[in-house]
C-alpha positions as CSV (number, residue, x, y, z in Angstrom):
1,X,0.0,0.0,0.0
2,X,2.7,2.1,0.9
3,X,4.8,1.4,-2.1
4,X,1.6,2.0,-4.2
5,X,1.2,5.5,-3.1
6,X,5.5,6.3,-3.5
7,X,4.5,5.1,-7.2
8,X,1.2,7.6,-7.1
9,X,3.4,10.2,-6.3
10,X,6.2,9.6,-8.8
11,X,4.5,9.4,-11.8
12,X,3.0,12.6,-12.1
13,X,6.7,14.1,-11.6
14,X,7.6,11.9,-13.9
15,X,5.0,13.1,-16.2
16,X,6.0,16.7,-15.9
17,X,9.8,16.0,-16.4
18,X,9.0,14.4,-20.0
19,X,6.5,17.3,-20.6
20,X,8.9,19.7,-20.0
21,X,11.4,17.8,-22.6
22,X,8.8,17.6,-25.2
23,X,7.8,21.3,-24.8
24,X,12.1,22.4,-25.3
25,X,12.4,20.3,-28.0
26,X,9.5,21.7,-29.8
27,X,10.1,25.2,-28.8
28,X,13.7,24.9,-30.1
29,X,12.4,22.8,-33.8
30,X,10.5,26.2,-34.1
31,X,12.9,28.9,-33.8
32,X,16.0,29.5,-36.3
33,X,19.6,28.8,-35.2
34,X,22.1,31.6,-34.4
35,X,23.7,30.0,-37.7
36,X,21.6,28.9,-40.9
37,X,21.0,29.6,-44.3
38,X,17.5,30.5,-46.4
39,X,17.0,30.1,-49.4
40,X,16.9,33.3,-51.9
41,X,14.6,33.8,-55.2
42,X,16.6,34.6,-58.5
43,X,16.5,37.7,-58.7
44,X,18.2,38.3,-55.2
45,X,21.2,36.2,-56.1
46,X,22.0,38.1,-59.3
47,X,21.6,40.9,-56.9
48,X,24.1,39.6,-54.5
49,X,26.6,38.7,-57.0
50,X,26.8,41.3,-58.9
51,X,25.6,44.8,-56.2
52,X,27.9,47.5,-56.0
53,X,27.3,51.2,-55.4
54,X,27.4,51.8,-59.1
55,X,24.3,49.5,-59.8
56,X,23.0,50.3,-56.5
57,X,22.5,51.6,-53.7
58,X,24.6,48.9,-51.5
59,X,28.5,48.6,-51.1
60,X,29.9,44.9,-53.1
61,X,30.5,42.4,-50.7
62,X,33.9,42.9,-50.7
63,X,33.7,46.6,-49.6
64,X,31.4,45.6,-46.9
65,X,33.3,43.0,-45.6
66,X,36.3,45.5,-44.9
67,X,33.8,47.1,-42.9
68,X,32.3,44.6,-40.9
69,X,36.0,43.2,-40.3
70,X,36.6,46.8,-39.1
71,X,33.8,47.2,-37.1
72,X,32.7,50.0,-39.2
73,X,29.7,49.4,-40.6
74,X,27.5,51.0,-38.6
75,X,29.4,54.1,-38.3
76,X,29.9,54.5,-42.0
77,X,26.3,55.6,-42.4
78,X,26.6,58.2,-40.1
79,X,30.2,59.3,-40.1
80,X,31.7,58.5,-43.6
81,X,34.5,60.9,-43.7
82,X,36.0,59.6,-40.4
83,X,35.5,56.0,-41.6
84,X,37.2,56.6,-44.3
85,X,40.4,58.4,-42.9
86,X,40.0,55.4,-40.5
87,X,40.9,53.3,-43.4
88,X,43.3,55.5,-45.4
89,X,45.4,55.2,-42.8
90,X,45.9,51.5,-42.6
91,X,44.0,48.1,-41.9
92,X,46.6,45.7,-40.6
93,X,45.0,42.3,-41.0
94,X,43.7,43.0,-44.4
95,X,45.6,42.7,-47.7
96,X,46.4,46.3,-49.5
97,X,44.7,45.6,-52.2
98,X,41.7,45.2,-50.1
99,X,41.5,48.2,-48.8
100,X,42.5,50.5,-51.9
101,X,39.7,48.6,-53.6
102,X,37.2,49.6,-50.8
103,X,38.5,52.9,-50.2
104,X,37.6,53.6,-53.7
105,X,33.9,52.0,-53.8
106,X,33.2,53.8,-50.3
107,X,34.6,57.3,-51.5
108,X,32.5,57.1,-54.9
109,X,30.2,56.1,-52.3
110,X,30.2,59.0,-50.5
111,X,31.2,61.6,-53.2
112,X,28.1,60.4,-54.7
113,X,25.7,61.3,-52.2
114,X,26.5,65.1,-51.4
115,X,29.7,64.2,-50.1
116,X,32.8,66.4,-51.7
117,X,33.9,66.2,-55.3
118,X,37.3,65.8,-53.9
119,X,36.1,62.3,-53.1
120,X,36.1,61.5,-56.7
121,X,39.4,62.4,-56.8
122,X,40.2,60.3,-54.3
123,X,38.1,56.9,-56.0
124,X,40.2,57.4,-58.9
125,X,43.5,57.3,-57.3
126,X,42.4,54.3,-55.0
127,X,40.9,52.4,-58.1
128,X,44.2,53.2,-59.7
129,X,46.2,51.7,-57.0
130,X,43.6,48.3,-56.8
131,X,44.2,47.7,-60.2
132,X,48.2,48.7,-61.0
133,X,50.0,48.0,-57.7
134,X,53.3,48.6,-57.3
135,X,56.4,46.5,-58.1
136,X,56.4,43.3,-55.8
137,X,52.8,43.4,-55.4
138,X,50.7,40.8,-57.4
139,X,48.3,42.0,-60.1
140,X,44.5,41.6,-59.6
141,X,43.3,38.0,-61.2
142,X,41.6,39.3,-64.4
143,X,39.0,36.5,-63.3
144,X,38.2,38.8,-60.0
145,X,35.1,40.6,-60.4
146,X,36.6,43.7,-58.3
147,X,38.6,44.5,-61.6
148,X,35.4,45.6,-63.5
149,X,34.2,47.3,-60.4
150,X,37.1,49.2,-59.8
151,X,37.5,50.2,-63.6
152,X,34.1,51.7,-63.7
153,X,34.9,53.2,-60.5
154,X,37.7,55.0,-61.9
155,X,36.3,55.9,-65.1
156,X,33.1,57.5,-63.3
157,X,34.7,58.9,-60.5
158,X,37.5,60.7,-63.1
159,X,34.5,62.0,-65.5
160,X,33.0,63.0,-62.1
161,X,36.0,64.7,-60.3
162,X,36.1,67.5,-63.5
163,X,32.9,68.2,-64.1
164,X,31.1,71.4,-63.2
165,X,28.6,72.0,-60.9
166,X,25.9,72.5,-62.9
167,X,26.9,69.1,-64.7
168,X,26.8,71.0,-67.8
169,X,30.5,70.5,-68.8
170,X,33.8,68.4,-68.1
171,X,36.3,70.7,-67.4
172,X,39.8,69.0,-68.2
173,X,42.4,70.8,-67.1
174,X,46.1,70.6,-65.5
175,X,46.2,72.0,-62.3
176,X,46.2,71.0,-57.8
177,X,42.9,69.6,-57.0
178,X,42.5,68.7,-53.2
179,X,42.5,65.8,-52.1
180,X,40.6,64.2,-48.6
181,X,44.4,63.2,-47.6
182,X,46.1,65.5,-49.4
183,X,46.5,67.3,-53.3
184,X,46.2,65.5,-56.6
185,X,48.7,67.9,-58.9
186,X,47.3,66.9,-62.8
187,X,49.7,67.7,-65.6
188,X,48.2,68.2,-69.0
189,X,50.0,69.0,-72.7
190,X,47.8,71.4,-74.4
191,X,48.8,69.5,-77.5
192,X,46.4,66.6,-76.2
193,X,43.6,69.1,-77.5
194,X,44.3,69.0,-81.1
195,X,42.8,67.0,-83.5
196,X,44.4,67.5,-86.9
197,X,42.6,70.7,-88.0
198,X,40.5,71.1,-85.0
199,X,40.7,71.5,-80.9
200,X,38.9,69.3,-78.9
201,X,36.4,71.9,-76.6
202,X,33.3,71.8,-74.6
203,X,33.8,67.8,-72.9
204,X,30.3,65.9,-71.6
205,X,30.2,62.8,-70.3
206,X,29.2,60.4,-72.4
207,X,27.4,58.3,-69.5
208,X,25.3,60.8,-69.0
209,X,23.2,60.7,-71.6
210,X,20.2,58.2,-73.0
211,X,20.6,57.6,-76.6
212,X,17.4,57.6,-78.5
213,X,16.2,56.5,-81.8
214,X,19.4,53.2,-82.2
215,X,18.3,50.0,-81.0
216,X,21.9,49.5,-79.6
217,X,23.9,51.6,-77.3
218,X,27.7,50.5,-77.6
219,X,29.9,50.7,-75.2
220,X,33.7,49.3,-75.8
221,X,35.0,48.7,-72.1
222,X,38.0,49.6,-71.1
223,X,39.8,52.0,-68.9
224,X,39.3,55.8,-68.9
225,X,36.5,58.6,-68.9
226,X,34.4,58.3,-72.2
227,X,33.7,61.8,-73.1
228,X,32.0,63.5,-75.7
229,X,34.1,66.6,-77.5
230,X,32.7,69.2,-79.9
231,X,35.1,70.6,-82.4
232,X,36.4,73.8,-82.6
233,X,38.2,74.6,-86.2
234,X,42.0,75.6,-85.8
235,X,42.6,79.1,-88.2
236,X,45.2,78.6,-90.9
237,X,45.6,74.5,-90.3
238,X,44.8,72.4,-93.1
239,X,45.6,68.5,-92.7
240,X,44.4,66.7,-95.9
241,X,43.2,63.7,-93.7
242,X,41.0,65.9,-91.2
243,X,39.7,68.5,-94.2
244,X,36.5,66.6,-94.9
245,X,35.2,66.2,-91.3
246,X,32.3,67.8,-91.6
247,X,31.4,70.5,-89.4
248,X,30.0,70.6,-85.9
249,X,30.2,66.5,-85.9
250,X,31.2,65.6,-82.3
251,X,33.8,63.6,-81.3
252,X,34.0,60.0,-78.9
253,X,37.4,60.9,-76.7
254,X,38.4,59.6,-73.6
255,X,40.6,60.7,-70.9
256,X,43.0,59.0,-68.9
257,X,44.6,59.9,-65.6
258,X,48.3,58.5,-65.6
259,X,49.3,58.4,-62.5
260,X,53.1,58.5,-61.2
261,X,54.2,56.0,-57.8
262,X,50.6,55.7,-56.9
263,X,51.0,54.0,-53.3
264,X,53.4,56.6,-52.7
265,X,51.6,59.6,-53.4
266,X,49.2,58.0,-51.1
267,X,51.4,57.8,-48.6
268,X,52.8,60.7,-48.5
269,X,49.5,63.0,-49.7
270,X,50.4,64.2,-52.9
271,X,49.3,62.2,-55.8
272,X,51.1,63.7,-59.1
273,X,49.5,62.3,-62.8
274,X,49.5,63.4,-66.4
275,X,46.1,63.6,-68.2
276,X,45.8,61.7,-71.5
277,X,43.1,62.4,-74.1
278,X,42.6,59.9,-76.6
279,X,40.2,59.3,-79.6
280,X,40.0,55.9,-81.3
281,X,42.0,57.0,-84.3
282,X,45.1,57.9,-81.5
283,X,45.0,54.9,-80.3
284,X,42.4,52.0,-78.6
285,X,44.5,50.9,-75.6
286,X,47.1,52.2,-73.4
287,X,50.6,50.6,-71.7
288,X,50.2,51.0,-68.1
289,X,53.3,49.2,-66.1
290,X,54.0,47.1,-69.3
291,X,50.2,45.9,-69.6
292,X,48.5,46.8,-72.1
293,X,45.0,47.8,-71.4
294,X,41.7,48.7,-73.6
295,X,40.5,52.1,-73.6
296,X,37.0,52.8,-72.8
297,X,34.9,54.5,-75.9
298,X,31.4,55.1,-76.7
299,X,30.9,56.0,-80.5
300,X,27.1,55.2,-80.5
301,X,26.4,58.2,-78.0
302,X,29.1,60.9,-80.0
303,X,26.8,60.2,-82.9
304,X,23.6,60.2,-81.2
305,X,24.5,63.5,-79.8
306,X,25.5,64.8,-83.0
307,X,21.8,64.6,-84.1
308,X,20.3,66.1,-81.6
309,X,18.5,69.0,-83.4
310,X,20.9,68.8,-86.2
311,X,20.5,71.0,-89.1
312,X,21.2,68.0,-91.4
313,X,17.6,66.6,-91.3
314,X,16.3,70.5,-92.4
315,X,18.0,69.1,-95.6
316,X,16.0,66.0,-96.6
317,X,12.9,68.3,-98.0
318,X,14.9,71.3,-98.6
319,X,17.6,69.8,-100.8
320,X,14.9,67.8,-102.9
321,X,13.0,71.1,-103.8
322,X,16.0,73.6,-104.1
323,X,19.2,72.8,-105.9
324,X,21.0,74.9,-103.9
325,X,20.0,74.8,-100.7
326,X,23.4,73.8,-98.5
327,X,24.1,73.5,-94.8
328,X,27.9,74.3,-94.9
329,X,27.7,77.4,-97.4
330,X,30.1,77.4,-100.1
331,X,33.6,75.8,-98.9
332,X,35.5,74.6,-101.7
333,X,36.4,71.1,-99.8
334,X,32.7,70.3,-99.6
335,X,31.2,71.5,-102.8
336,X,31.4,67.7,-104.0
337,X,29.6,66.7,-101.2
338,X,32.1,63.9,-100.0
339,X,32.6,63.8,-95.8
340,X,34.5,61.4,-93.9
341,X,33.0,60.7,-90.1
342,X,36.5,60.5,-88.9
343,X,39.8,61.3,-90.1
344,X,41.4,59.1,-93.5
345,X,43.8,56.1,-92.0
346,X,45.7,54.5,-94.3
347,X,45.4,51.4,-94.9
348,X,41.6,51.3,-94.2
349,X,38.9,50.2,-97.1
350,X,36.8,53.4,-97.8
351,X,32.7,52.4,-97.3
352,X,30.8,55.2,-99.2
353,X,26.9,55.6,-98.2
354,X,24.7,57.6,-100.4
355,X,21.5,58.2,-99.1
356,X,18.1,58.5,-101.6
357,X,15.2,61.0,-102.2
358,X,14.2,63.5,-99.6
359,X,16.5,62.1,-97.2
360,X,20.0,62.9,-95.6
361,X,23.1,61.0,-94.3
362,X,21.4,61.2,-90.7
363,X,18.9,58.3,-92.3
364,X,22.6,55.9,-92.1
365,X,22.7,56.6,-88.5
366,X,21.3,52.9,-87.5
367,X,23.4,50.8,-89.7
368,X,26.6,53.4,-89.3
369,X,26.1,52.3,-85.4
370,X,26.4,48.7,-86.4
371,X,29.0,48.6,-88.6
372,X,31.4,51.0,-86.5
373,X,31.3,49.4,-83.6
374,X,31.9,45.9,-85.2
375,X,35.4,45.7,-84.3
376,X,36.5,43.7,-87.5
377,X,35.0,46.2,-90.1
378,X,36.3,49.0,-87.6
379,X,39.3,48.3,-87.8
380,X,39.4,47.4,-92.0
381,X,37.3,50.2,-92.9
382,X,36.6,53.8,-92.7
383,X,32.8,55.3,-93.5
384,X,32.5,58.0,-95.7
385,X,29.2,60.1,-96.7
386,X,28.0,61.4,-100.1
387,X,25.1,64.3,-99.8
388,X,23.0,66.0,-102.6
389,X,20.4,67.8,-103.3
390,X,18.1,65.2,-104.0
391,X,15.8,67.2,-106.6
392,X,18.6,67.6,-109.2
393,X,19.1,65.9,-112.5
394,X,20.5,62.2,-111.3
395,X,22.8,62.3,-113.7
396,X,24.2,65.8,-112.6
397,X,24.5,64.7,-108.7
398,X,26.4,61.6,-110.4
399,X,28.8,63.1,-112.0
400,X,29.4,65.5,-108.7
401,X,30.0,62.2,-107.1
402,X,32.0,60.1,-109.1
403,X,34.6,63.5,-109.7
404,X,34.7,63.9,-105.6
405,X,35.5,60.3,-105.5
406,X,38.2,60.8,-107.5
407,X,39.5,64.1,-106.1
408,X,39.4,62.3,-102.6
409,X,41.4,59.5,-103.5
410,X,43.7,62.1,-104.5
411,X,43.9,64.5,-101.9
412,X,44.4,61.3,-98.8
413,X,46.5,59.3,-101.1
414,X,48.5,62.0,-104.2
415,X,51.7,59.4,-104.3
416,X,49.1,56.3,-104.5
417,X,50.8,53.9,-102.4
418,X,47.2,53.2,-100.2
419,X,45.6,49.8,-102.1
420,X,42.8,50.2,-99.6
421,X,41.6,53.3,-101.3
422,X,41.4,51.5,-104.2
423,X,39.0,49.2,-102.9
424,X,36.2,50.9,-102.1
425,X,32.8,49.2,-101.4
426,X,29.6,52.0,-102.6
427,X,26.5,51.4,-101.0
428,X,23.2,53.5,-102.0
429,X,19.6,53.1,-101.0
430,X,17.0,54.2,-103.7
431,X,18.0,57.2,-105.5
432,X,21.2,56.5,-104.2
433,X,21.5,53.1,-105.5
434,X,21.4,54.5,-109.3
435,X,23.9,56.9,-108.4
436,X,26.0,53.9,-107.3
437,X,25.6,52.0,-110.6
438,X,26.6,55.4,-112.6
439,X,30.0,54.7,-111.2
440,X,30.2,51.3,-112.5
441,X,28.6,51.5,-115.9
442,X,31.0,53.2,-119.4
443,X,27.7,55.5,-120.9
444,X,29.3,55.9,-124.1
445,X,26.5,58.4,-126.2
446,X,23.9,57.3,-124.4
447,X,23.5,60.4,-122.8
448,X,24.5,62.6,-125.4
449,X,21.7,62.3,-127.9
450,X,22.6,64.7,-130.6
451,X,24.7,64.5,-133.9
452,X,26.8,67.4,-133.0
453,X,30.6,65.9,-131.4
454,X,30.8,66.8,-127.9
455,X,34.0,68.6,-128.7
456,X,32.2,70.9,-131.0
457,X,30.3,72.1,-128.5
458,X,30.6,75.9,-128.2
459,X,30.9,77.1,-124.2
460,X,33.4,77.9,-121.6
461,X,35.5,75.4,-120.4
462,X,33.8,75.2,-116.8
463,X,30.6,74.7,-118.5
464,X,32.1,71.9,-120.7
465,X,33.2,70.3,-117.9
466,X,30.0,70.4,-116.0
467,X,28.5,69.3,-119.2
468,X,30.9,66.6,-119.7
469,X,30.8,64.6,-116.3
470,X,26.8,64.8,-116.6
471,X,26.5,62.9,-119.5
472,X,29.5,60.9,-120.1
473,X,30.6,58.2,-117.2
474,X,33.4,55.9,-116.6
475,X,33.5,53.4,-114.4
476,X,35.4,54.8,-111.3
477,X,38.7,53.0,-110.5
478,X,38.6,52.8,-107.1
479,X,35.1,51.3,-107.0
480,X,35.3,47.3,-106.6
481,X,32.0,46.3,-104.9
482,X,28.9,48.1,-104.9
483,X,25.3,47.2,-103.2
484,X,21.7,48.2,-104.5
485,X,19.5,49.0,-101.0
486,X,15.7,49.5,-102.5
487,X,17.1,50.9,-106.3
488,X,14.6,51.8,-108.9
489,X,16.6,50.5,-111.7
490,X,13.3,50.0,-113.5
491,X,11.6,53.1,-112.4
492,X,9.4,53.7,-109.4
493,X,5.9,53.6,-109.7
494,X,5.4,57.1,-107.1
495,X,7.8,58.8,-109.5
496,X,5.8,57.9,-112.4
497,X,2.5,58.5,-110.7
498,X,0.7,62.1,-109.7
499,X,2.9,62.3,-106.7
500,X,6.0,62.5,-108.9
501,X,4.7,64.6,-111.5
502,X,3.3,67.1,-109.0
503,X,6.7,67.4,-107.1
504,X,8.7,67.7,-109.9
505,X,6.9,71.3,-110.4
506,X,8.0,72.4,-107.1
507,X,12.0,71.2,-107.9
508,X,14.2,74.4,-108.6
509,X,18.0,73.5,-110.1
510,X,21.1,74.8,-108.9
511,X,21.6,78.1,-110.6
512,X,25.5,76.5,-111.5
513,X,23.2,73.7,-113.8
514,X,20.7,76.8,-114.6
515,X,23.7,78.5,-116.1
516,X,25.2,76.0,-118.0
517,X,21.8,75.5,-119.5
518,X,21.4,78.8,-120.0
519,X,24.9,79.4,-121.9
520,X,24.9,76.2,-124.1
521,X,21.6,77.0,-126.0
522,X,22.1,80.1,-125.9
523,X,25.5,79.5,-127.6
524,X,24.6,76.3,-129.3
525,X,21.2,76.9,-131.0
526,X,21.6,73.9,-132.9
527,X,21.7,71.5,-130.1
528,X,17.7,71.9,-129.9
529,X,17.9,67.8,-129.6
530,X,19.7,67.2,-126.6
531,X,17.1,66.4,-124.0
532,X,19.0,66.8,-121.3
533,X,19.6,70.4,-121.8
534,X,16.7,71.3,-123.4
535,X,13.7,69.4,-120.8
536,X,16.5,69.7,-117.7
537,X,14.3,67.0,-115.9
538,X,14.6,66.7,-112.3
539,X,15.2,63.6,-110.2
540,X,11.2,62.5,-110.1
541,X,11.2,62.9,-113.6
542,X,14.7,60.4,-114.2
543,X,12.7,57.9,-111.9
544,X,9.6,57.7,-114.3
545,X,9.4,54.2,-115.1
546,X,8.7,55.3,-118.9
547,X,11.7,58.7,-118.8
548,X,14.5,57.8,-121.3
549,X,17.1,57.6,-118.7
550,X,16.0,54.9,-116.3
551,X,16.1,52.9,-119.9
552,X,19.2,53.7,-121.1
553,X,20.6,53.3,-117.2
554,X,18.9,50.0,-117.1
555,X,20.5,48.6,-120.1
556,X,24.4,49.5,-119.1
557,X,26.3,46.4,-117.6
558,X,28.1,47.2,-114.4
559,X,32.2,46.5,-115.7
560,X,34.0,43.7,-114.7
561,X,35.8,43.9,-111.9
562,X,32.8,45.7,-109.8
563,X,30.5,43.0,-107.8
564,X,26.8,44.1,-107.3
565,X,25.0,42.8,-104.4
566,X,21.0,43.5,-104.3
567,X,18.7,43.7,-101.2
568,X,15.1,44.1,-102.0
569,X,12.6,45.4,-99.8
570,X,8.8,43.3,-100.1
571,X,6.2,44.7,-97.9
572,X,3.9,42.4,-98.7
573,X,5.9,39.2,-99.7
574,X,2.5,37.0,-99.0
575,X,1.3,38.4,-102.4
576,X,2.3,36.8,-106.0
577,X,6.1,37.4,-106.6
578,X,4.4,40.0,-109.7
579,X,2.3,42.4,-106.9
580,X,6.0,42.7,-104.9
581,X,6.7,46.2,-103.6
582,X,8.0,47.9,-100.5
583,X,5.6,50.9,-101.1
584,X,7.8,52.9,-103.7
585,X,9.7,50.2,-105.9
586,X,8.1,47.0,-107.3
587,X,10.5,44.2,-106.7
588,X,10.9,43.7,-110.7
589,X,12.2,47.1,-110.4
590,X,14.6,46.6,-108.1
591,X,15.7,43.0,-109.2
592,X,18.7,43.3,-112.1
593,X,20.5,39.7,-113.2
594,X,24.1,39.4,-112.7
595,X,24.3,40.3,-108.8
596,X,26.8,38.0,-106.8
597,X,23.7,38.2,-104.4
598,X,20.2,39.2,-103.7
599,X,18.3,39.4,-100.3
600,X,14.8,40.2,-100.2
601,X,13.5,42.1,-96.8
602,X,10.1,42.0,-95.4
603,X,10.5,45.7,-95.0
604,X,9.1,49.4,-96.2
605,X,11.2,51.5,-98.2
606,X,13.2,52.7,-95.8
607,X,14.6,49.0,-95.5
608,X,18.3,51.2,-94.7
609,X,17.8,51.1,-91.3
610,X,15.8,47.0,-91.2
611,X,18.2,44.7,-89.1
612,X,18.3,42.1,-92.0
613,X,19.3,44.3,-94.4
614,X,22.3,45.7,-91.7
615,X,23.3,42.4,-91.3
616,X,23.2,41.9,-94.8
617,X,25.6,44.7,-95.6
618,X,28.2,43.3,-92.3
619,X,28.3,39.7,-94.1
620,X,28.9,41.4,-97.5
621,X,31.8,43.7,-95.6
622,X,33.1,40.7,-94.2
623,X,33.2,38.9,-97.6
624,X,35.0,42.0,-99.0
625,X,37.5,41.6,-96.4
626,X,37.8,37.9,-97.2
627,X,38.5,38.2,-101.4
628,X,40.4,41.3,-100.4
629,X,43.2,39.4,-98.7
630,X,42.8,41.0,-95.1
């Protein structure tokens, strides 16, 4: 009995005691450890792997972990200048290149967010020492993410510590800018401003900027500040290779700090460096320490901002109804309406793009940002422009072009000794296209449709000559490939129509073709016959399916030697092959036999700018290159 009642009293300790277990157990199973992981959605890893203050508000790992390890974290938010004196002056336990790297994310950090532009400064000297330490010190493992960080963090943060302000401008120049630990003394040779005939002037950042109206942005990465430079013509300087830039183009440069014994300067609080200012025809890479490193460019936003509110789209309606309407007034060097978009470099195959009816060379602005930041063609070609009044005679803008092909050639190259020159690949949309082929094709008389020689002619010798490259052609030398974008060789069916017959009446000439007209009838009454004098049609009328010329053009065989590639713009390529057009040309226009290709584009017109057609023109480039021998 007594036993019984120990037991009584026993079990409900008992009881308890495994309650109690039970109730711990659970209570811990509950709760997380002091230790653990959870798992993240995939959006927050990229974010992890790839956050730094430049894509973000948050430091990189790395940085962060120099300040937890530092105990510094906290105090960062609050007292970021002390933090990062802290710092400067020395972390023991942690590796030098470390701390340069997060000295420089944490003072971009800081610069960025009100702090002092001297803390730019300082990012770019720190980012400098990450990535080119000293002798004895180990070089950053390309593989290290840090090394892309840091180069972006110098490239902003040099942009950064020269602009203005009011963000307006970049002002590059040599002189003692402070420094949080000291001065940064900046040497720069004024020479680095000139750029053949013109100085380099009013610098923006490139990154500053959204490019509209290109479906790509590029960017070539690299080292330095990409900058965008207008151009300031130099008085009395002429060189041949810069005198067909035309006129307020602007310009992709980049600067470069060099900087002397960088952990040194550091030390001892004064940082000395030289400023370099590059463009990609100077050079595309720089030898730091005996490395050779990529220089940082963006073309695609030097040419967007060119076009912004340029001038040169004014032109597309006013150069097809007046013959003389011009942009750059009467300068000798571009009366034959030849540019180059960046200085002549030997060795280089000239690309020439001629644009077609009521349109400009800004309507190349798509497939010039392809094809000049493809590094291949970039670096085997060079992009030149042809411009007209679209309105005039086709033969008369022809003839303009096929002499300023010629006097080009001869103004880069007088001795001849560039091959490249004389392998030039002519590409023309629509109008353009038939201006191509007049380079290509020997007229004979087909042109010149009286009995009466030529040479018996009675007028001055300008207006002979005028006369003369109007109706009689030769292939051009130089010319070895050509391609058709969208060409009416047969005649376009809008020129022929209401539409072309209506604009033609609002087309004035240029009072230079007026002229001639004027003195060779006038001198010459017996030359009633010559059409081309006498009816002076404009370019609508040339196009007329049914006008004389677009026959005799149409029967001319481009010489051997020249390949011809086509591309065809269809709009409606679900129709019979007969009803093909692309809403200005019918496809048995634009088809001719004997092309070494032909691409037909589900496209408009305006199939210039289609990303088929680009591609198109880079594999025909490419197969240039190829039968070229490059």
């Amino acid at each position: 009995m007594m036993k019984r009642c120990r037991d009584r009293i026993k079990y409900p300790k008992y009881v308890a005691y495994i309650g109690l277990l039970v109730f711990i157990a659970m209570f811990l199973g509950g709760c997380a450890t002091p230790v653990g992981v959870r798992q993240l959605d995939p959006k927050q890893v990229q974010r992890n792997l790839t956050a730094s203050i430049l894509s973000s508000d948050e430091l990189s790992a790395y940085t962060q972990q120099i300040l937890n390890r530092a105990d510094l974290s906290a105090r960062f938010r609050t007292q970021p200048a002390e933090v990062l004196a802290a710092l400067h002056k020395g972390l023991p336990t942690a590796s030098e290149a470390d701390r340069f790297f997060a000295l420089a994310e944490l003072s971009y950090a800081y610069a960025s967010k009100g702090g002092p532009q001297s803390y730019y400064s300082a990012s770019v000297v720190y980012a400098y020492a990450f990535l080119f330490p000293k002798i004895g010190r180990t070089d950053p493992d390309p593989t290290d993410p840090r090394v892309r960080i840091a180069l972006d963090l110098y490239n902003r943060s040099l942009a950064q510590a020269f602009t203005a302000g009011d963000r307006a401008k970049v002002m590059i120049g040599e002189g003692n800018y402070p420094l949080p630990f000291g001065e940064l003394i900046v040497k720069v040779d004024a020479e680095e401003f000139l750029w053949g005939s013109f100085r380099l002037t009013d610098f923006v950042q490139a990154a500053e900027f959204d490019v509209r109206g290109l479906r790509n942005r590029y960017r070539w990465p690299g080292i330095g500040a990409p900058l965008i430079a207008a151009t300031e013509p130099l008085k009395g300087v002429i060189v041949p290779e810069y005198s067909r830039i035309p006129p307020r183009i602007r310009v992709a440069a980049t600067a470069f700090l060099r900087i002397d014994n960088v952990e040194e300067g550091i030390e001892a609080g004064k940082v000395t460096a030289n400023l370099e200012l590059y463009t990609t025809g100077e050079a595309t890479s720089v030898d730091i320490g005996g490395r050779t490193v990529p220089l940082e460019y963006e073309l695609s936003s030097a040419m967007a901002y060119t076009l912004e509110g340029s001038q040169v789209y004014r032109f597309e309606l006013r150069g097809l109804f007046s013959g003389d309407f011009s942009l750059i007034g009467k300068k000798a060097r571009y009366q034959d309406g030849i540019f180059l978009m960046e200085p002549y470099r030997p060795g280089r195959i000239p690309v020439i793009f001629i644009h077609g009816t009521a349109s400009s060379p800004a309507r190349w602005a798509e497939m010039f940002n392809e094809l000049s930041n493809d590094p291949v063609l970039w670096g085997n070609y060079q992009f030149w422009l042809f411009t007209y009044n679209t309105g005039n005679p086709i033969t008369y803008s022809a003839g303009i072009l096929a002499d300023g092909l010629r006097k080009t050639v001869d103004e880069m190259d007088p001795e001849g000794k560039d091959p490249a020159l004389r392998r030039m690949v002519v590409i023309g949309h629509s109008q353009g296209g038939l201006l191509t082929k007049l380079t290509t094709v020997d007229s004979g008389l087909k042109f010149w449709t009286t009995a009466l020689p030529f040479d018996e002619v009675n007028a001055s010798a300008e207006t002979k000559e005028i006369l003369r490259r109007s109706v009689f052609f030769k292939p051009v030398p130089s010319v070895k490939r050509v391609v058709f974008i969208a060409t009416p060789h047969g005649g376009s069916f809008v020129a022929g129509g209401w539409i072309g017959r209506l604009t033609s009446k609002f087309i004035s000439l240029p009072f230079r073709l007026a002229d001639t007209m004027k003195e060779v009838i006038t001198m010459n009454p017996q030359l009633k016959a010559v059409r081309f004098i006498k009816d002076a049609p404009r370019s609508t009328d040339n196009m007329d399916p049914k006008s004389p010329f677009i026959k005799n053009l149409s029967s001319m065989p481009i010489a051997e030697g020249v390949t011809a590639h086509s591309i065809i713009a269809v709009k409606n390529p679900k129709e019979p092959k007969d009803r093909w057009n692309d809403g200005v040309v019918e496809y048995t226009s634009a088809h001719i036999d004997g092309v070494a290709s032909e691409l037909v584009v589900n496209s408009g017109h305006s199939t210039q700018d289609h990303p088929e057609t680009i591609e198109e023109v880079r594999r025909i480039l490419l197969q240039h290159l190829r039968e070229s021998g490059e």
